[in-house]
C-alpha positions, 0 to 999 in steps of 0.5 A: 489134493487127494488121499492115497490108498497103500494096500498092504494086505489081500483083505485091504483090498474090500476095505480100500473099496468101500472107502472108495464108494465114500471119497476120492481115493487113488488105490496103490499096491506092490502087488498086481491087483485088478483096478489098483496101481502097482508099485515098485517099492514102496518106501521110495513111491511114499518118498517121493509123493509124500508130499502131493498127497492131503492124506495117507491110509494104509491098510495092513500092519501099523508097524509098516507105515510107521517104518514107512513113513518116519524118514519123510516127516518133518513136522505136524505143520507140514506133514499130510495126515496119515491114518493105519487100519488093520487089515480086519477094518476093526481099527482106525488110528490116526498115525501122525498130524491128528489135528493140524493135518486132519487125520483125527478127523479122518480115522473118525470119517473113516470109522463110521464108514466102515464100520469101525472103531477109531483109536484116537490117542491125542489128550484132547480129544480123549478128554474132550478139550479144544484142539488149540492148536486147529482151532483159529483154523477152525473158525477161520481165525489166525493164530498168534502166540506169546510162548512156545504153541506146544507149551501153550497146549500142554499148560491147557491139556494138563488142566492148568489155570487159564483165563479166558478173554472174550471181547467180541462175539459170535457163534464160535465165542458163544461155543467157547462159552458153553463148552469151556472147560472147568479149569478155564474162567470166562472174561470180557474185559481184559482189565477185569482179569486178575492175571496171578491167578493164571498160567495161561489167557487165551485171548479171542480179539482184534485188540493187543493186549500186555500180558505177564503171562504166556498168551494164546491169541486168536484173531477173528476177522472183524475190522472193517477198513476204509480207504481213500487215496490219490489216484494211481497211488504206489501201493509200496510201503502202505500196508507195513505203514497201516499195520504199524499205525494199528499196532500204536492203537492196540490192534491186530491187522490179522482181524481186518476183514474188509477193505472197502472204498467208493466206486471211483477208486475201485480199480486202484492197485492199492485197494486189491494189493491191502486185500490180498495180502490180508486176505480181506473181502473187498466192498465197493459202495456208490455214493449214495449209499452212503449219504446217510452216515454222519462223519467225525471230519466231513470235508466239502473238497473230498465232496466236491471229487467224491460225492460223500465228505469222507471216503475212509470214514464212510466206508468203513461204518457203512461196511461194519455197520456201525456209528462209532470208529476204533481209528479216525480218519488218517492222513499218510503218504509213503512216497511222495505224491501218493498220499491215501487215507484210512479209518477202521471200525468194528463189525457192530454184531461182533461188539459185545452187547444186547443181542436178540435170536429169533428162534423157530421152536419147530412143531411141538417136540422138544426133540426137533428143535435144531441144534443151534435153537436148544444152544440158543435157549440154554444161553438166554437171559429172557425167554420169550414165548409164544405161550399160545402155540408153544409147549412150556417143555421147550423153556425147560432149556433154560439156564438158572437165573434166566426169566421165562415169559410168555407172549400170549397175554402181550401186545407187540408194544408190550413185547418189544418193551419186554425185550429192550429191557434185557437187550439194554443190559447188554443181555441175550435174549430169544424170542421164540416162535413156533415151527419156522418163524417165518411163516405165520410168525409174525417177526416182520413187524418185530424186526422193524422194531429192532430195525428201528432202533439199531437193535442187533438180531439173528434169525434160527430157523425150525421145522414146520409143522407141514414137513411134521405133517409128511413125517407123520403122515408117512408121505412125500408131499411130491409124486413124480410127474403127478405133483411137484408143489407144495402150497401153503396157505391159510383160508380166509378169516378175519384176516383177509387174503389177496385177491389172487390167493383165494383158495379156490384159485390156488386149486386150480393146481391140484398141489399139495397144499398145507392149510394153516390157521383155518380149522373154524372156517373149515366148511367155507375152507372145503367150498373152496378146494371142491371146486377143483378137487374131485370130492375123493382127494385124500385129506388129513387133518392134523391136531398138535403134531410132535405134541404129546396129545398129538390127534391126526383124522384121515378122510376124503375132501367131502368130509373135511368139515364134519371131520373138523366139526365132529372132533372139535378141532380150533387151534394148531391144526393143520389141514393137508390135502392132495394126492400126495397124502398116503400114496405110493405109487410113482418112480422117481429117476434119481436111484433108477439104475439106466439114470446118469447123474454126477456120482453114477453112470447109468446103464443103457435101456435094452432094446 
């Protein structure tokens, strides 16, 4: 699907061409312009493409969209977006289906493109609400409601009680947690809400739930569904006969999102039928993945043919990861001779419970923690540092209640303790770790804790003190044709590095490399580099980058150490050392004007 262009006007034909530069656009006019498609008239071209179109823009009049389109709508499900811009491209207004058919989205897009300002009418967005109705879609959750959709939304946009039931979580959940409204109360049971204090329960679950009150539910996928079955089974009836079965035990097909089973029954019609009609992910799993589950109703005959004692069971808590079923294994036949079994469990991260995220605090700045990160602490219940390598500014994120501690004085035994404390509680806790935590971070063992004990965890990354060390060196740590590796490493210290990775064979290369943890050994750290990089090479030591007492000293290879050793630098320092460090000289072929690549042709050398 693409966007059609109606230039109504000499001066749409600039704006048309920067919106061009930006996205796939086809350009139309009733007037003979160079480059654009004329058309006869234009109330019968719209007519009859209306519909071929994801999104129409015209430039000119809103009057003559208006009037334009009217006798082709026919509702906001089914209507492509369509967006007005005068004819000065000062104004972008979203005309009709501003959420559903994106063109709210578009007027914006479209109004940083230009320059302009969109003029969004819609009440949620002005007042900065969940627009309700694009939400599942969203999140790639499906949508059901008890009552009118447009009644549901105006109750919300109009500011009236609502109830909101989060049974599950994930990221989208904890975005509802942190953006929900003043008049919208948070639940994670339903028994827990007090239905007469609302007139509305938005309801994000897998589970049916009796309700006295008009309800909005969304469906996120988390249901994983085993299956079993004869071979060559008729897949006729099954899935009205599963989807009736979940509804008697409360729960939703529209959450299912794997259908999984072994590899003997990978090529049955009925697993591809149930995951295309459920818009399910298929996962086949080979019975030795799956000797290790222990199983409700394990069976030596489904063993003697299968290889695991129960094909439905197995599947799917190996698929959610998870030890407990929400439906056991079932015994159905539809049609005679066509017997199957299912069993369904619950995604095991979407279970509300104790949660760890693993957080990379970025260099120092409290600014340059990712977006993710600052959301990650402002939800923490315990806050867990690395005191030593971590400014205290960036626990200044936390809510009120939360515990800050930090690590600095603990062992890991310590630490975990700390952490399981707070995850048993069901609580969220962040382990927070500075630049990317995956580099010298030391989570490995951590998360063989976590691993160990079936702890649930995630990891954020965050911005490396190296790429902290190029912004604020004013270097690209890569030079076309000279250098085009980075290397990061540390010297060798009490720790001792593989044979393979001394530093003085990594200098063999001559890349860039990024020096960690090695300012006390810096004499031991030049030996090493000097014995394949000429004495000259550029170096930059670099103290606390993004801290607010942030100290970079720039020099030649051959000073490296009486820089370090004059400035007494220890701790957080990074060394940086190649030609990389300040130059500027180089061409790269991506923006050369005679280099074709997928968004430009280039234009030939002369001779």
């Amino acid at each position: 699907m693409k966007t059609a262009i109606i230039i109504l006007s000499d001066r749409g034909e600039e704006i048309a061409r920067k919106i061009g530069s930006e996205m796939e656009v086809e350009v139309f006019s009733v007037q003979e312009r160079k480059g654009v498609v004329r058309v006869e008239v234009l109330g019968e071209f719209v007519g009859e493409n209306f519909s071929r179109y994801s999104a129409w823009i015209f430039i000119g009049a809103l009057g003559i969209a208006v009037r334009t389109i009217a006798p082709y709508l026919r509702s906001k499900y089914m209507d492509p977006a369509v967006v007005s811009i005068d004819s000065t491209g000062h104004y972008v207004i979203p005309v009709v289906s501003g959420h559903v058919g994106g063109a709210n989205d578009l007027a914006c897009r479209l109004a940083r493109c230009l320059g302009a300002e969109a003029v969004v009418t819609t009440q949620s967005d002005k007042a900065g609400l969940w627009a309700l109705d694009v939400w599942g879609e969203k999140w790639g959750w499906k949508t059901e409601h008890i009552g009118p959709m447009n009644q549901l939304i105006a109750s919300f946009v109009n500011g009236r009680p609502t109830a909101l039931l989060l049974d599950i979580q994930d990221d989208a959940t904890a975005e509802m947690e942190r953006t929900a409204p003043a008049h919208v109360d948070i639940y994670y049971r339903q028994e827990a809400i007090p239905e007469e204090k609302y007139e509305l329960i938005i309801a994000v679950t897998p589970f049916i739930y009796e309700f006295n009150k008009p309800v909005l539910y969304y469906r996120p996928k988390v249901l994983h569904l085993g299956i079993g079955c004869r071979k060559n089974c008729d897949p006729v009836g099954v899935k009205e006969y599963i989807e009736g079965d979940l509804k008697r035990h409360c729960l939703s097909a529209a959450a299912i999102r794997v259908v999984a089973t072994i590899g003997l029954k990978k090529e049955e019609r009925l697993l591809h039928d149930l995951a295309e009609e459920w818009g399910a992910e298929i996962r086949i799993y080979l019975p030795e993945q799956l000797q290790d589950i222990e199983l409700p109703h394990p069976s030596e005959k489904v063993y003697e043919v299968t290889g695991v004692y129960g094909v439905a069971e197995s599947v799917a808590l190996k698929s959610a990861a998870n030890t407990d079923l929400l439906i056991e294994k079932q015994r159905a036949c539809v049609t005679e001779g066509n017997q199957f079994t299912y069993a369904v469990a619950l995604d095991k991260v979407a279970e509300r419970g104790g949660f760890i995220e693993i957080v990379g605090a970025g260099p120092g700045d409290p600014e340059l923690i990712s977006v993710r990160g600052k959301q990650m602490l402002e939800r923490a219940d315990l806050i867990l540092y690395a005191g030593s390598l971590v400014p205290v500014e960036l626990t200044y994120y936390a809510k009120a209640g939360a515990t800050v501690r930090s690590s600095a004085s603990l062992t890991l035994e310590e630490q975990f303790a700390l952490m399981k404390e707070f995850y048993d509680k069901g609580l969220f806790v962040v382990r927070l770790h500075t630049g990317d935590p995956c580099i010298y971070g030391a989570i490995q063992e951590q998360m063989a804790f976590f691993d160990r004990y079936g702890m649930r965890y995630h990891i954020t990354p965050g911005i490396s003190s190296f790429l902290a060390a190029a912004a604020a060196l004013h270097s690209q740590f890569t030079i076309p044709e000279k250098t085009q590796t980075i290397i990061l490493t540390r010297g060798e210290g009490r720790t001792p590095m593989p044979e393979k990775e001394k530093l003085h064979l990594l200098a063999r290369s001559q890349s860039t490399m990024c020096i960690f943890l090695s300012a006390s050994i810096a004499e031991e750290v030049q030996s090493e580099l000097m014995q394949h990089y000429p004495p000259e090479t550029p170096v930059a030591v670099c103290y606390h980058l993004t801290w607010k007492d942030e100290k970079i000293f720039r020099g030649k290879l051959e000073d490296l150490a009486a820089i370090i050793k004059e400035k007494q630098l220890t701790l957080t320092t990074l060394i940086v050392v190649g030609e990389a460090v300040g130059n500027r000289s180089g061409l790269s072929k991506l923006y050369s004007g005679h280099f074709t690549h997928l968004f430009r042709k280039g234009k030939e050398e002369s001779c």
